[in-house]
NUGULUM-33811 format. One record per residue (C-alpha): residue in one letter; x, y, z. Coordinates in steps of 0.2 Angstrom, whole numbers, plus 5000, padded with zeros to 4 digits. Layout:
a;X;Y;Z $
...
END
This chain:
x;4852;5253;5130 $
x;4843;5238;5127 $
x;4848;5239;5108 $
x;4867;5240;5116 $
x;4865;5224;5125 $
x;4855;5213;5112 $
x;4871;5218;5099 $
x;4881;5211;5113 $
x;4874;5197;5117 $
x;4874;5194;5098 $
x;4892;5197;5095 $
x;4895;5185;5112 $
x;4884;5169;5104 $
x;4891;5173;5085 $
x;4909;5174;5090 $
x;4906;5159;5102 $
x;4899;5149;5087 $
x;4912;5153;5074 $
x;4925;5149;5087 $
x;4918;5132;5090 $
x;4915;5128;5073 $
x;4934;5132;5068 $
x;4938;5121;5083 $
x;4930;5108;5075 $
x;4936;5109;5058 $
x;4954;5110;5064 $
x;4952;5093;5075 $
x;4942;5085;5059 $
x;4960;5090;5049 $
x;4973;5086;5061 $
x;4966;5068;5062 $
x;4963;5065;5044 $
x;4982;5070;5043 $
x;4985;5060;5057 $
x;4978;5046;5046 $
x;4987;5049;5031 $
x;5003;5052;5039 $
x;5003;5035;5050 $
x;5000;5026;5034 $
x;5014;5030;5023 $
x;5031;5027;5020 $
x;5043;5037;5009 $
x;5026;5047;5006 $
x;5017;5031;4997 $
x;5002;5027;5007 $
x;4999;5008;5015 $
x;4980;5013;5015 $
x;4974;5000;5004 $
x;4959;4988;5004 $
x;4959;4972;4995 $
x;4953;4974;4976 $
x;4936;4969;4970 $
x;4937;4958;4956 $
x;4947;4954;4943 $
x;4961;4967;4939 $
x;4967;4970;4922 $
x;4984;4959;4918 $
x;4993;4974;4909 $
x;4992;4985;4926 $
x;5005;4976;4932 $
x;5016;4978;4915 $
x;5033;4986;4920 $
x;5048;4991;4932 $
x;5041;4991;4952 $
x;5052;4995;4967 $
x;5050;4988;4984 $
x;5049;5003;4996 $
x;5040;4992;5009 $
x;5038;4976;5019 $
x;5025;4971;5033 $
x;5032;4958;5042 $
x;5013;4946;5043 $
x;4998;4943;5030 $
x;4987;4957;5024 $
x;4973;4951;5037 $
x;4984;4956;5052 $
x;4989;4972;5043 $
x;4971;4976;5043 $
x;4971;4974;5061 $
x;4986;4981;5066 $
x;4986;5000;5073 $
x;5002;5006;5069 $
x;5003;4997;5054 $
x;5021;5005;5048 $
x;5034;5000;5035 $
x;5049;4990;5043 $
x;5060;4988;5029 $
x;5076;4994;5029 $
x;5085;4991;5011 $
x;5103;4982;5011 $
x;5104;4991;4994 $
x;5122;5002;4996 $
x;5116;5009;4977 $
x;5101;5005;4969 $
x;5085;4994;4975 $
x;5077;4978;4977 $
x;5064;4978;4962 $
x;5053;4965;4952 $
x;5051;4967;4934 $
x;5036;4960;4926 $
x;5031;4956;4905 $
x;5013;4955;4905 $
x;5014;4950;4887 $
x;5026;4936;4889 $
x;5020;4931;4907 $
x;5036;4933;4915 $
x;5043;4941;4931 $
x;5060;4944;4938 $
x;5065;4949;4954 $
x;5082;4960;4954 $
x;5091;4963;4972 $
x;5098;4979;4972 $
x;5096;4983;4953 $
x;5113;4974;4948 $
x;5110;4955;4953 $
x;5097;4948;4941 $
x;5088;4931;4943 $
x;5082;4924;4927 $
x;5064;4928;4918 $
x;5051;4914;4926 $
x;5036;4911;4918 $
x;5019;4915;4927 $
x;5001;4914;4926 $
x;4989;4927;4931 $
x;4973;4921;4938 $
x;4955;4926;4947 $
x;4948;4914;4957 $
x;4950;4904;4973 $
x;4969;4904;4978 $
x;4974;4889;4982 $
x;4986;4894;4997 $
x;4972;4907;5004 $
x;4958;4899;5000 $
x;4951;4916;4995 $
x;4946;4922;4979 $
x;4956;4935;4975 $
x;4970;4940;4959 $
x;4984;4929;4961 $
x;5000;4926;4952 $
x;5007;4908;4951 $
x;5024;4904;4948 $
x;5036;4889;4947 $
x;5019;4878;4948 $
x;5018;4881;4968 $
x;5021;4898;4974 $
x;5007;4909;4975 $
x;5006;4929;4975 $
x;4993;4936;4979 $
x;4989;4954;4971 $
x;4980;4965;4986 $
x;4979;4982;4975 $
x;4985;4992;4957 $
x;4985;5007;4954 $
x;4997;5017;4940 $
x;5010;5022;4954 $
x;5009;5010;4968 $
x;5005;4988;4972 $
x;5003;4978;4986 $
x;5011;4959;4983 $
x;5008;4947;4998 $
x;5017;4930;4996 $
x;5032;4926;4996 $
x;5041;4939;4982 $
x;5059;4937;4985 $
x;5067;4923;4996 $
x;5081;4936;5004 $
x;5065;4948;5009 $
x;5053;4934;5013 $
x;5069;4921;5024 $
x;5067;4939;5037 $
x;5046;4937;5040 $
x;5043;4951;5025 $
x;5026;4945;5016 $
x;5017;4959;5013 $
x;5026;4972;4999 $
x;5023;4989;4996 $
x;5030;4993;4978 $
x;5031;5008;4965 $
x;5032;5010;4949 $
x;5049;5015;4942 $
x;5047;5029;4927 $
END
């Protein structure tokens, strides 16, 4: 009998355990996919943190669409809890994009991929932005307007600054973009 109670008493504490322990895995999951989800748009993620150092010119070489704009700085992003895109494109067919030549230093902006502005030169720098006061990556254009470049990576970039005057005249001045293939 007392070997018939003990294996209950087991069974009770062991099942209690596992059940406790799944609880717990399965609250740790939903909230890192809370996480994830509440900061993406169109499945690109607006969890970034502000690179380290200087970034490498030719990362920004190519085609990038704008998929988002945060209407305020990067600082009151950080700070923000429900930090979600709010850009709606006016773009019936096609996008709003930038188009940058690392090895000619040039950049143009295209509203909805028909209406071209013409190639500006740029220079890429590392150091203390003048408009931020911060050192950072920065992109000067047109010898006083300043972009600053939050984060690369070989699918997504985060521009603050004033990009395109259309997106920037409506409050946008943080931009979430993607590279086109």
């Amino acid at each position: 009998m007392k070997k018939i109670i003990i294996a209950v008493c087991t069974v009770a504490v062991l099942q209690s355990c596992i059940v406790s322990t799944a609880t717990k895995v399965v609250g740790g999951v939903a909230k890192l996919g809370y996480k994830t989800v509440k900061g993406t748009v169109k499945g690109v993620s607006w969890a970034v943190s502000k690179a380290k150092g200087k970034i490498d010119e030719d990362r920004i070489d190519g085609t990038w669409k704008v998929i988002g704009v945060y209407k305020g700085s990067f600082e009151t992003f950080t700070n923000d809890p429900n930090p979600e895109s709010s850009f709606d494109s006016e773009c019936v067919e096609g996008f709003d994009q930038i188009i940058f030549n690392s090895k000619k230093s040039k950049l143009k902006p295209v509203h909805c991929s028909t209406e071209k502005l013409s190639w500006e030169k740029y220079d890429f720098e590392f150091g203390k932005n003048p408009l931020t006061k911060e050192k950072e990556n920065y992109i000067k254009y047109n010898s006083s307007n300043y972009i600053s470049i939050i984060d690369i990576n070989s699918k997504t970039m985060i521009l603050e600054g004033s990009l395109m005057p259309k997106l920037a005249f409506s409050g946008g001045k943080l931009y979430l973009l993607e590279k086109v293939k």
